[in-house]
N, C-alpha and C positions, 0 to 999 in steps of 0.2 A: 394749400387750398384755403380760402377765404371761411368763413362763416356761411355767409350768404350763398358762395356758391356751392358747397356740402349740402346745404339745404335743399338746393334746386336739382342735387344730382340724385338725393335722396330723394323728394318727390318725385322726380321719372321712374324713381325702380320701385317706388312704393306704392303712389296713388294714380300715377299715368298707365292706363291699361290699355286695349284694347277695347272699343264700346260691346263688344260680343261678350266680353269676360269682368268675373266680379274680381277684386284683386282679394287673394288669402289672408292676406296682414289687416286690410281694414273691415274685411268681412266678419273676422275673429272679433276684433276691437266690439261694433256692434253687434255680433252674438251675444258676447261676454256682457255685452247693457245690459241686453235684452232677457238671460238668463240668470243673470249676475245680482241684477237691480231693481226694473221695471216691475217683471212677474213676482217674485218675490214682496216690492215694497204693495204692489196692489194686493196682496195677498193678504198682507198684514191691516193694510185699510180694509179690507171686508173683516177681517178679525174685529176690528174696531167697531166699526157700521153692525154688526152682531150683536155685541157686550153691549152697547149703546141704547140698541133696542131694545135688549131685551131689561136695561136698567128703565129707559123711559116706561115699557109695560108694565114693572115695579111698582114705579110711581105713580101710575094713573091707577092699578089696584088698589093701590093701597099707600095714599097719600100721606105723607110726613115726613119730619124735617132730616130726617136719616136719608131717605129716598131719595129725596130732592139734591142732599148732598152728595149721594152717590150719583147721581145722573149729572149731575156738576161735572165731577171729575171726569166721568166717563167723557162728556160732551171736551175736556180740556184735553184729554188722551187723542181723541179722534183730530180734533184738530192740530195736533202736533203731528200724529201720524201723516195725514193728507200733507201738512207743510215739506211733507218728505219727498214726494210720490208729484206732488202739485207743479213741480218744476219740470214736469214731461210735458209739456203745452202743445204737440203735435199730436197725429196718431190717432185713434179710437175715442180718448176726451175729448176731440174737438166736433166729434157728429152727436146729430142732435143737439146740438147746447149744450151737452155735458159737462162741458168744464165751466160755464156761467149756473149750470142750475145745480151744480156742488156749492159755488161757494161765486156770487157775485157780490165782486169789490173793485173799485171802487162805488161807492151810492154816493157820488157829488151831489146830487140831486136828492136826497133822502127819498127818492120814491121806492124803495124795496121797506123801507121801514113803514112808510106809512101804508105800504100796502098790506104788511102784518098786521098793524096796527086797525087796520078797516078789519081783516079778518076776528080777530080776538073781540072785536067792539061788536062786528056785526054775527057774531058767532055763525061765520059761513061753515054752514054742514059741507059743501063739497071739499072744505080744505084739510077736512078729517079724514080721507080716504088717502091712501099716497097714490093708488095708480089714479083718481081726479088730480089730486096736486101736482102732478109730474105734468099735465097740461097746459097747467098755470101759467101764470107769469115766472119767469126764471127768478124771481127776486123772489118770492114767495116760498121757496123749498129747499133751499138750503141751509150752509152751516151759517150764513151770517141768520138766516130767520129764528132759528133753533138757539142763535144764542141770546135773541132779546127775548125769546120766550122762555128760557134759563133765566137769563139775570136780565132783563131789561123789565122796564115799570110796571109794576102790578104783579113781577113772577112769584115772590112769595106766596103767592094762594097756590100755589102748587103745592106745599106742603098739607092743604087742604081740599075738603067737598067742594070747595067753592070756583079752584080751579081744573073743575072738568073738561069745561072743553080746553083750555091753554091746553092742556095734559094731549088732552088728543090728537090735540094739532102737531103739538114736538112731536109725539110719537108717529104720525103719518111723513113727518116730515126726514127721520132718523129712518125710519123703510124705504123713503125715494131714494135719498144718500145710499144707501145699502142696496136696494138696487143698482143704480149707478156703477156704482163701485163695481159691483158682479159682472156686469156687461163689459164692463171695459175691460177688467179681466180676463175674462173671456175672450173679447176680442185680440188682446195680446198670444193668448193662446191657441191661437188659430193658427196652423200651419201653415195655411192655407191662404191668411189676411195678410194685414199689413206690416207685422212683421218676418213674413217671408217675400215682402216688396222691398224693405227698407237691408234687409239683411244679401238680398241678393240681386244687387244691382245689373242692369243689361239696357242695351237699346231698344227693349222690347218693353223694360220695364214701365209704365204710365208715371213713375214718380222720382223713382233714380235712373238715371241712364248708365253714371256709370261712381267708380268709387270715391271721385271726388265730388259730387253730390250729396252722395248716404253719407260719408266721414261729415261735412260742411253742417248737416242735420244735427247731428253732436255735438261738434262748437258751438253753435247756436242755442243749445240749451245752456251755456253759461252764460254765452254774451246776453242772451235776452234774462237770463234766471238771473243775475247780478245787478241788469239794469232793474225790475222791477222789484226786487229786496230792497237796494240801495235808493233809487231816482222813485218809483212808484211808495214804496213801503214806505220807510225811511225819512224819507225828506216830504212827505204827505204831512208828517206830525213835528217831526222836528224844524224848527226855526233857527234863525240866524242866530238869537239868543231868545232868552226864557221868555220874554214878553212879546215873541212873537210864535211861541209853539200851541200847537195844538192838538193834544193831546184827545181828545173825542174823534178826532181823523185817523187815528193808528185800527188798524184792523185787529178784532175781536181786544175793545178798550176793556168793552164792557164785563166780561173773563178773565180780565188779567192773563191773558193768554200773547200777548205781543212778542216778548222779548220771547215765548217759544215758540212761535211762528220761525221767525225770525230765524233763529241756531235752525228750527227745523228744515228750513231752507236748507240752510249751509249744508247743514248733515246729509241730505240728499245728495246732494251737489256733488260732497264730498265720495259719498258712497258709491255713486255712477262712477266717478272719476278713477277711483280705485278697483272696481268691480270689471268695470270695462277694458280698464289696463292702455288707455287713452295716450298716456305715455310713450308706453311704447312702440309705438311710431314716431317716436324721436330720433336721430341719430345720435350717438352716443355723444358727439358735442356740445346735444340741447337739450343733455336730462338736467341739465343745471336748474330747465324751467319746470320741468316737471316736481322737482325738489323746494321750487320756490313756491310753486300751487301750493302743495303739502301743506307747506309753512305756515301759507296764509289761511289757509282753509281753518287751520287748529285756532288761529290769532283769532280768526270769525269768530268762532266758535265759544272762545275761549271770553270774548266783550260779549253776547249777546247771554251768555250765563249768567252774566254778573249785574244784568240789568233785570232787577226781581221787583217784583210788586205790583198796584196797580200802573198802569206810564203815565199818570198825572204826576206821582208822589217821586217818581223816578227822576222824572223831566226838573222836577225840583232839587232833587240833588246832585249836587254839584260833582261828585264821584259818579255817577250813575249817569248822569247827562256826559259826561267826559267819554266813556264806556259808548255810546250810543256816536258819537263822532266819529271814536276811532274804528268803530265797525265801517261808517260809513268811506273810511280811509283805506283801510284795509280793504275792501269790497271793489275800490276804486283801484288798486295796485292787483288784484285779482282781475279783474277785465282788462288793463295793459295785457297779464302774463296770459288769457285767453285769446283775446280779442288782435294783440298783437304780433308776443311773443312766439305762442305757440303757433298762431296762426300764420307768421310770417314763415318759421320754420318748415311748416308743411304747404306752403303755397296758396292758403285759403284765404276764403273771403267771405264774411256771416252776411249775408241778405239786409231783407225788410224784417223790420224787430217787428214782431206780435204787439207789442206795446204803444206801437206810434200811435195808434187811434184813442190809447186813454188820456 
């Protein structure tokens, strides 16, 4: 028996059901996300979103250069964490605007910056409260605002009297975040929601009908999570060569926080993949791909490590710039084994990328 036709005989006994029936094997697959990955890594971002806030309230008591460095790091933890968790772009993040008023990127348009920037100048009292700020403009309350009030122009007087209200505003802004974070938690935890839509598909279901739907939802957070790493991230700052990079387009420049965005991706990715046991729904003749994911996943991993410091000063060297290519190669040979490999193997087909409109 062929390859291809193994594959087709395996997807009838695997994701071809009954519309009345969820099938066992891929129900398991997204339980195991769902319990394995999802609830867990949001768990750990409220962790974060806690320590966060409770270092911003540090610093506005009691202003200095310790504090201010402590709320640094915290604010570079948080955003590492969320790069983990951020590659769930369905689901509970996507109501309300939650997943724009965590962390809206790209600002082509630098209007989230200067809408910071109007707040700190015009020292807007309503932007000190988090439940007013959660009203706002989505550019206005998240991680990217929080981190030019960290290190963007003027954040030094945070180590001082002087920077009162800055102080204020990150800290209203690190409670939205943490709010956030709690709800969507929550919502994952619902018995009730939309993880017991996505886990137990039926003809009744409003969102899966049936198991080649809910599995197809899965895939799709690679093929879309690799295309915005590599095509959105990635190739946002990096150029053809040096004198056409732009290094102020990389997300959170200003933190030296990029190249761990970036692994933090991966490591999510990685972590679902392994958690969920995605694999196996292979048949035995195509864990060869599931063995090549692995591979590549550590390769990610393993270039996005090694590109340390700010990414202007990276972008300049020439080991460090090599390192940032080969992620974007790697990342590319990882959406073949998603997008095609694996995907061909199980009979699927990923949709509309969330991405086409950026």
């Amino acid at each position: 028996m062929t390859r291809r036709a193994l594959a087709a005989a395996f997807l009838c006994l695997t994701l071809a059901v009954p519309a009345a029936h969820a099938n066992p094997a891929s129900d398991k697959v997204i339980a195991d996300a769902i319990d394995g990955f999802i609830r867990p890594a949001y768990g750990r971002l409220i962790g974060a979103t806690e320590t966060l806030g409770k270092s911003m309230d540090t610093l506005c008591t009691a202003p200095s250069d310790g504090n201010l460095d402590a709320a640094r790091q915290q604010f570079s933890k948080t955003t590492a964490t969320w790069s983990e968790v951020e590659i769930i772009r369905f689901g509970p993040i996507t109501e309300q605007n939650r997943l724009e008023r965590i962390l809206f990127w790209p600002d082509r348009k630098g209007t989230g910056l200067k809408q910071v920037q109007a707040a700190l100048a015009n020292k807007d009292a309503t932007a000190t409260d988090a439940t007013r700020l959660a009203r706002k403009s989505v550019a206005m309350q998240g991680l990217g605002a929080l981190e030019f009030v960290l290190f963007g122009t003027g954040a030094d007087e945070l180590a001082g009297a002087e920077g009162a209200y800055r102080c204020a505003y990150g800290k209203a802004i690190s409670g939205n975040i943490g709010t956030i974070a709690s709800d969507v938690e929550a919502a994952w935890r619902d018995d009730k929601g939309f993880a017991a839509q996505w886990t137990h598909p039926d003809a009744e279901n409003p969102l899966y009908r049936n198991a080649t739907e809910a599995i197809t939802e899965l895939l799709e957070v690679y093929v879309n999570g690799l295309e915005l790493v590599r095509d959105v991230r990635v190739n946002g700052f990096l150029g053809e060569d040096a004198t056409s990079d732009k290094p102020k387009q990389a997300l959170y420049w200003r933190s030296q926080g990029t190249p761990a965005a970036l692994g933090g991706n991966i490591a999510g990715m990685k972590a679902l993949f392994d958690a969920s046991q995605f694999g196996s729904l292979l048949p035995d003749d195509f864990q060869w791909v599931a063995q090549s994911i692995d591979f590549e996943f550590a390769n990610a991993q393993n270039a996005a490590a090694a590109v340390t410091g700010p990414i202007d000063a990276a972008l300049s060297d020439a080991e460090k710039r090599g390192k940032l290519n080969y992620f974007g190669v790697v990342t590319s040979g990882l959406s073949e084994l998603f997008g095609t490999r694996l995907a061909g193997a199980l009979g699927l087909t990923a949709g509309f990328s969330s991405l086409d409109g950026d």
